[in-house]
C-alpha positions as CSV (number, residue, x, y, z in Angstrom):
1,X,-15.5,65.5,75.1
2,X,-14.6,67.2,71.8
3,X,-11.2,68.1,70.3
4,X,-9.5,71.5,71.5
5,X,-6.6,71.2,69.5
6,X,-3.3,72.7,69.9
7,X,-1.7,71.2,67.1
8,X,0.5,73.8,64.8
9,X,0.9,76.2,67.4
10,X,1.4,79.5,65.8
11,X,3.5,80.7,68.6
12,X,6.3,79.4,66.9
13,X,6.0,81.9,64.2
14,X,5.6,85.2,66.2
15,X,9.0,84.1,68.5
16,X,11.0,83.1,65.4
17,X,10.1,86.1,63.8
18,X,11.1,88.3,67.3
19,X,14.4,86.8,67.2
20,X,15.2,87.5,63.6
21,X,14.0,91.1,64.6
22,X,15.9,91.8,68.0
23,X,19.3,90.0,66.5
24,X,19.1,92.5,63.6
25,X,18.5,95.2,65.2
26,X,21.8,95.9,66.1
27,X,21.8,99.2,64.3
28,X,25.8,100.0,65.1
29,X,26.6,96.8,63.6
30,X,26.2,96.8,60.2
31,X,25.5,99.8,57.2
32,X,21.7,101.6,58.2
33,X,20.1,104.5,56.9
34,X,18.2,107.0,59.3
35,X,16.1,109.7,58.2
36,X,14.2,112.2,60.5
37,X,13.2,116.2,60.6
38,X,15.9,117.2,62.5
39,X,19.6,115.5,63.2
40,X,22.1,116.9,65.2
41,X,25.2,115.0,65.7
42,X,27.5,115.7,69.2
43,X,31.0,114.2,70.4
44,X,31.2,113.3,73.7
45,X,34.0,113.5,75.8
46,X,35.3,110.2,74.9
47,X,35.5,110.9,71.5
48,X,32.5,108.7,70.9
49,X,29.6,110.1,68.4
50,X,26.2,110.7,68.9
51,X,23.3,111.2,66.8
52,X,20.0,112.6,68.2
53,X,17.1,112.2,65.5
54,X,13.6,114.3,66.3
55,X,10.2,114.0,64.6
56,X,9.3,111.3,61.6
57,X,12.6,109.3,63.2
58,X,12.8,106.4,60.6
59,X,16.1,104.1,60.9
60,X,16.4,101.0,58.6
61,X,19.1,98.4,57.6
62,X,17.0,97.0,54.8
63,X,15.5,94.5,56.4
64,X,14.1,96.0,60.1
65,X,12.5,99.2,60.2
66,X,12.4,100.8,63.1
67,X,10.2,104.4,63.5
68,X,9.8,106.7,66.3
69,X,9.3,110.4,67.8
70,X,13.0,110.4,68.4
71,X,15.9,108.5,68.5
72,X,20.1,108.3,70.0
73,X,22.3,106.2,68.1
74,X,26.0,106.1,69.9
75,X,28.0,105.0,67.0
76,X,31.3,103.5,68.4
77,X,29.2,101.1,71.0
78,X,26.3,100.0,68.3
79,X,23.6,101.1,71.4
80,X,20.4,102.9,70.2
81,X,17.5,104.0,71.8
82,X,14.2,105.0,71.0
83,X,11.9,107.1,72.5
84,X,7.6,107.8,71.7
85,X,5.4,105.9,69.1
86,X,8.0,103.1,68.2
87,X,6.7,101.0,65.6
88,X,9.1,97.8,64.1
89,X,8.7,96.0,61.0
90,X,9.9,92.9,59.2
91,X,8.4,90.8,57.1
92,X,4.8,89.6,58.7
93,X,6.2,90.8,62.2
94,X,5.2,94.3,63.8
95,X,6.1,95.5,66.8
96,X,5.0,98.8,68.4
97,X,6.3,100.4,72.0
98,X,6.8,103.3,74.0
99,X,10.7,102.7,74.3
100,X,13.0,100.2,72.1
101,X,16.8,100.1,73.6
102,X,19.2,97.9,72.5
103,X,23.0,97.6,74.3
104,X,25.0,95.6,71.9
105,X,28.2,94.3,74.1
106,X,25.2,92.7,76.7
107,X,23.6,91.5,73.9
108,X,20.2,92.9,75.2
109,X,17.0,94.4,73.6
110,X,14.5,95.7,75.5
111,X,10.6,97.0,74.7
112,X,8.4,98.7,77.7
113,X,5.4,100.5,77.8
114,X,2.7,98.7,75.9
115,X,4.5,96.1,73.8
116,X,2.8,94.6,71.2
117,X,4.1,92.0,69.3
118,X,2.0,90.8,66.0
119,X,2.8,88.1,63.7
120,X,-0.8,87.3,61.2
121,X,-3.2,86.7,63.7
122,X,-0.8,86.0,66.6
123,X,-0.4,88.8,69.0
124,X,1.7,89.0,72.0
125,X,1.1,91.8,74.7
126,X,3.4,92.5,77.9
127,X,4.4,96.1,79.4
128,X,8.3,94.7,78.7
129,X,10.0,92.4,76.0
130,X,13.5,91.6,76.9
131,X,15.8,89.1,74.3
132,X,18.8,88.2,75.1
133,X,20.7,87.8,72.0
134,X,23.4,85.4,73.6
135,X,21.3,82.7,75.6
136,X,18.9,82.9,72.9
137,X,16.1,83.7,75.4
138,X,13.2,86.6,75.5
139,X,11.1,87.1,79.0
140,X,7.7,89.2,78.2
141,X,6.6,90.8,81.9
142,X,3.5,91.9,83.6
143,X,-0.2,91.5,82.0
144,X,1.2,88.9,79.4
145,X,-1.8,88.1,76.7
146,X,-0.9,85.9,73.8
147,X,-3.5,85.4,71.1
148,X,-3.8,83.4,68.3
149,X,-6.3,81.3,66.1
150,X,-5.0,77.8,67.4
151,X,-4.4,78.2,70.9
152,X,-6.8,81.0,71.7
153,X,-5.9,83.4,74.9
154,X,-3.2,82.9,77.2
155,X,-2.8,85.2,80.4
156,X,0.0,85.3,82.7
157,X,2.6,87.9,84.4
158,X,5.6,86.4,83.3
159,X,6.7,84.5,79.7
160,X,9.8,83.1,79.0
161,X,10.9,81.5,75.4
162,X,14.2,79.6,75.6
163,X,14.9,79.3,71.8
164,X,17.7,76.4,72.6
165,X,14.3,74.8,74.2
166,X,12.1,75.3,71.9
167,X,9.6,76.0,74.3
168,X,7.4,79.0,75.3
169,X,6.4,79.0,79.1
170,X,3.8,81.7,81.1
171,X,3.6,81.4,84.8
172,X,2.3,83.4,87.5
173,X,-1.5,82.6,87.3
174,X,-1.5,82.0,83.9
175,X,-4.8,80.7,82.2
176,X,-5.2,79.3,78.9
177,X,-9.1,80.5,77.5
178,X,-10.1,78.8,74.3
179,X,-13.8,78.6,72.3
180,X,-14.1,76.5,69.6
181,X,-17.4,75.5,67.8
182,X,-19.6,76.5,70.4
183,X,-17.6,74.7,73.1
184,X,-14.9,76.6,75.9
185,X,-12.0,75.4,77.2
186,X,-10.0,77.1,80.3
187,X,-6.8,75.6,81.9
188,X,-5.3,77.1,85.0
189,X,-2.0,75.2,86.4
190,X,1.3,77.4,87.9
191,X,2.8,77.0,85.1
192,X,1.9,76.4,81.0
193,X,5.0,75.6,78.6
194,X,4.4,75.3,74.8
195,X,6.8,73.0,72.6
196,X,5.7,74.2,68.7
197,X,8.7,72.2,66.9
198,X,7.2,69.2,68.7
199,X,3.3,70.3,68.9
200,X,2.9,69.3,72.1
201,X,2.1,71.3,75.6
202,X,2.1,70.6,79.3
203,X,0.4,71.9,82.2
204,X,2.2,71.8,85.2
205,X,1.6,72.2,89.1
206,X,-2.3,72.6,90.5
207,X,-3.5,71.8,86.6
208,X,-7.3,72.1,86.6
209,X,-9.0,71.8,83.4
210,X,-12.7,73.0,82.6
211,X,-15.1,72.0,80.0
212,X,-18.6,73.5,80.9
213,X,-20.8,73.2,77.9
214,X,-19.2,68.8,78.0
215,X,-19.9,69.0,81.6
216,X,-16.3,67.8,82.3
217,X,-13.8,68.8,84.4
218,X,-10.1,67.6,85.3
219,X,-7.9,68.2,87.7
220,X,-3.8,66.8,88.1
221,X,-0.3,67.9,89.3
222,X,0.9,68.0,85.6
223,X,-1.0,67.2,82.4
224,X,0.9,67.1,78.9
225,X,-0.6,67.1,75.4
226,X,0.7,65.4,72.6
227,X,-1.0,67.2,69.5
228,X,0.5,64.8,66.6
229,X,-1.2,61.7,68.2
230,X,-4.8,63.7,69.7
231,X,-3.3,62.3,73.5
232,X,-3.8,63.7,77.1
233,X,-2.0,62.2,80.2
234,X,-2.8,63.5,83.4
235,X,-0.1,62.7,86.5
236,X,-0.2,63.5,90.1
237,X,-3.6,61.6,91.5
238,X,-5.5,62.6,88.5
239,X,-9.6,62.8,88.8
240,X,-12.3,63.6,85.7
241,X,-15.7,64.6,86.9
242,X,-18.3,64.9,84.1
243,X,-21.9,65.3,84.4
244,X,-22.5,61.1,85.1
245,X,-19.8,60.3,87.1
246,X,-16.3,60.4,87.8
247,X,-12.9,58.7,87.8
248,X,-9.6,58.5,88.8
249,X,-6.3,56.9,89.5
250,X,-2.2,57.4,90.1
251,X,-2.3,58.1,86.0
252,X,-4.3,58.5,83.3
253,X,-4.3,58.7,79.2
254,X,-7.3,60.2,77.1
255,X,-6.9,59.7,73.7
256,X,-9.3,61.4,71.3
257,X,-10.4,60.8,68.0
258,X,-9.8,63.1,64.9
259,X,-14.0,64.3,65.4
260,X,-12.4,65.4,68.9
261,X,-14.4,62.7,70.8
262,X,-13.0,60.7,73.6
263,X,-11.3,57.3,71.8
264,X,-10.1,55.5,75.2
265,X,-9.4,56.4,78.3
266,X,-6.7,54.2,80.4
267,X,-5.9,54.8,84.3
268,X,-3.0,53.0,85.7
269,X,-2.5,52.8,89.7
270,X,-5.2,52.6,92.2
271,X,-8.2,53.0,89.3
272,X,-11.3,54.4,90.7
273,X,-14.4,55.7,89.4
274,X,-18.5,56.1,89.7
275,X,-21.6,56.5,86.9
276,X,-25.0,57.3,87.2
277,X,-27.5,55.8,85.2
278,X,-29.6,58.6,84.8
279,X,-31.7,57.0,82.0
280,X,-34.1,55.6,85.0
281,X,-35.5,57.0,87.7
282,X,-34.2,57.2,90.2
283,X,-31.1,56.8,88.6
284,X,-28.8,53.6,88.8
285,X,-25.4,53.5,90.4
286,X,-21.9,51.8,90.0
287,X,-18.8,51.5,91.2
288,X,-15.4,50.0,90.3
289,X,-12.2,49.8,91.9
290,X,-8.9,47.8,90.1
291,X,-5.6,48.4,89.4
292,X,-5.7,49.2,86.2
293,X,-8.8,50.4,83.7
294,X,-9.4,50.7,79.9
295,X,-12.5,52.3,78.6
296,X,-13.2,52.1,75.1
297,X,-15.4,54.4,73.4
298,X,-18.0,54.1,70.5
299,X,-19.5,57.9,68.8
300,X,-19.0,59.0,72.6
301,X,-20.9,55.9,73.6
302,X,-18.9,53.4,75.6
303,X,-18.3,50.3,73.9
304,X,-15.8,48.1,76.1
305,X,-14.6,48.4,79.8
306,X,-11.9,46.3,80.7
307,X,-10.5,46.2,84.7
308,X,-7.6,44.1,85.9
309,X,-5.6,43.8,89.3
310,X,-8.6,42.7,92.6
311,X,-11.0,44.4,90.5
312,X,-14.4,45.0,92.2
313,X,-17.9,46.3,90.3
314,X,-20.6,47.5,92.5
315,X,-23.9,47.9,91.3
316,X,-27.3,49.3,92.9
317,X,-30.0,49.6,90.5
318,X,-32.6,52.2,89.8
319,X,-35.9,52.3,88.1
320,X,-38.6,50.3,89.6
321,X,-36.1,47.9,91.4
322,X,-34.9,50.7,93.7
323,X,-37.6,49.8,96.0
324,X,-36.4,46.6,96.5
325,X,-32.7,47.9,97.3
326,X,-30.7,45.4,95.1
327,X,-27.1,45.5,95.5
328,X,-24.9,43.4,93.6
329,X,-21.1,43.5,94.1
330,X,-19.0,41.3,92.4
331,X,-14.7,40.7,92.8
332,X,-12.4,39.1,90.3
333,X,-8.8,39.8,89.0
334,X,-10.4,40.8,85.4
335,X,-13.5,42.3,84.2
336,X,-14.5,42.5,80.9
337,X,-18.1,44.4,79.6
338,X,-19.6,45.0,77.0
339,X,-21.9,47.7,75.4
340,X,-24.7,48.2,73.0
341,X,-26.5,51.6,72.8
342,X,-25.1,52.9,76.2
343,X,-26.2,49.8,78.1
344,X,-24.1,46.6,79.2
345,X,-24.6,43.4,77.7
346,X,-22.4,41.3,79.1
347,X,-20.1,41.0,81.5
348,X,-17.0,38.4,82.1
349,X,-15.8,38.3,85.4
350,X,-12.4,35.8,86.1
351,X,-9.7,34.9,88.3
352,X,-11.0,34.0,91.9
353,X,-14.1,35.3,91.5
354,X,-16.7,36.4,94.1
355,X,-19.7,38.0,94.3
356,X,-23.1,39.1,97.0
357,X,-26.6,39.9,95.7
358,X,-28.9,41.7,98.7
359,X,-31.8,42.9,98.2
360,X,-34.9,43.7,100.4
361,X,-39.1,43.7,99.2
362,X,-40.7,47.2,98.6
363,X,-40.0,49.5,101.1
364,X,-39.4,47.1,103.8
């Protein structure tokens, strides 16, 4: 299984970047500048001051530059709205719309109508970007697609990003797509949340994790991701299926290696699990049961397995000896193998051990 890592999420970037723009884009609120081909200014009943701006609109405080097909800017309330071809820019941020209105005393910016939202390479699309200047919160709705270098397509209907968080979440079928090196990665769950100041990410509710190129597949109640340390742990009756075999248990750790192989894999509560020795034919089978399991890995080769708690290894061979049917099963409260080359070399069985070998002549 190789690395598909999420470390340095660039997401962070983009969102930091939105909230700089939406907080300054209180145009009523400080000194601006607006420009346009035609400008009409109007008092309304209250006594409050309009401006209309029409064709080339361009309205700037310096640092955000907000251009449109036309624009209303109410001066006594600080609301603005703009209609047709919105573009924003500041710094490495643009932003580009149909309609941009922002109502200062709720604190609220919105963008609808084809939002896009690009920061370098990371893009954000949504028909509607809301922030919400006082909670510090921004929701992107319907046909969500973020995009970036790191953590490759994300797909949802609905993204929040709680800034007081620090986290990014998409629910409603959202699906994270990645390719990297000639190997894909999709995750589906009901919901994905993204932590950037903490590089890590979690998977949560009906997680199911695909690998097709590995052969490897997952599935869990709630997976998190710990970039800074290469770590997986899968809760809620976690099972891996990969091309020989599977496992599972009440929990489970992968940790991988910085080539992106598989390091260890650990299963705690009601360890399960079933290989194929596909290197005879017909193939070789084994299974274990135990409390508790630690697989150690060598290159992707396993080097150690280590079961505890009324541990139990099955074994029915393959090859030439599948004729005679051998079985061997044998119980203890700790097992301990060894590997060289893919293949056991020894095993240590301990603690009130027991054990059956069967086997029957040919095809009697």
């Amino acid at each position: 299984m190789k690395k598909v890592s999420l470390r340095s999420i660039p997401a962070r970037l983009i969102l930091n970047s939105l909230i700089l723009l939406l907080s300054a884009t209180a145009v009523g609120a400080g000194v601006f500048t607006a420009t346009a081909d035609r400008a009409v200014a109007r008092e309304l009943d209250s006594g409050e001051v309009v401006l209309d701006l029409a064709q080339n609109v361009v309205v700037t405080d310096g640092e955000v530059t907000v251009n449109s097909d036309s624009a209303t800017i109410w001066q006594d309330s600080g609301n603005a709205l703009f209609l047709g071809n919105v573009i924003v820019l500041m710094d490495t941020l643009t932003g580009t719309c149909e309609y941009l209105e922002y109502l200062k005393d709720a604190g609220m910016v919105t963008m609808t109508g084809d939002v896009v939202l690009t920061d370098g390479e990371t893009v954000i699309e949504a028909e509607e970007v809301v922030y919400f200047r006082g909670s510090a919160k921004a929701t992107a709705r319907e046909n969500v697609i973020m995009t970036g270098p790191w953590f490759g397509r994300v797909e949802g209907q609905y993204a929040l990003y709680d800034r007081e968080r620090g986290s990014l979440f998409v629910t409603v079928d959202p699906v994270l797509r990645r390719a990297e090196n000639g190997d894909s990665l999709t995750v589906t769950a009901d919901r994905l949340e993204f932590f950037p100041d903490e590089n890590s990410a979690e998977a949560q509710g009906n997680v199911f994790v695909s690998m097709p190129e590995m052969n490897f597949t997952s599935s869990s109640e709630y997976l998190r991701y710990f970039g800074d340390e290469d770590r997986f742990e899968l809760f809620g009756s976690p099972v891996l299926l990969f091309e020989e075999g599977d496992m599972s248990g009440d929990w489970m750790e992968i940790l991988l290696e910085s080539s992106g192989d598989p390091e260890s894999v650990r299963i705690e509560g009601d360890a399960s699990g079933y290989f194929r020795d596909s290197g005879v034919d017909p193939p070789g089978e084994t299974w274990f049961s135990s409390e508790r399991a630690f697989f150690s890995f060598e290159d992707s080769e396993p080097d150690s397995v280590m079961l505890t708690g009324f541990a139990s290894l099955q074994m029915k061979s393959g090859g030439e000896a599948a004729s005679r049917h051998e079985m061997n099963t044998v119980r203890g409260n700790t097992f301990i193998i060894r590997f060289e080359d893919g293949n056991a070399t020894e095993v240590i069985v301990s603690g009130s051990v027991t054990g059956t070998y069967s086997y029957r002549g040919g095809d009697q």
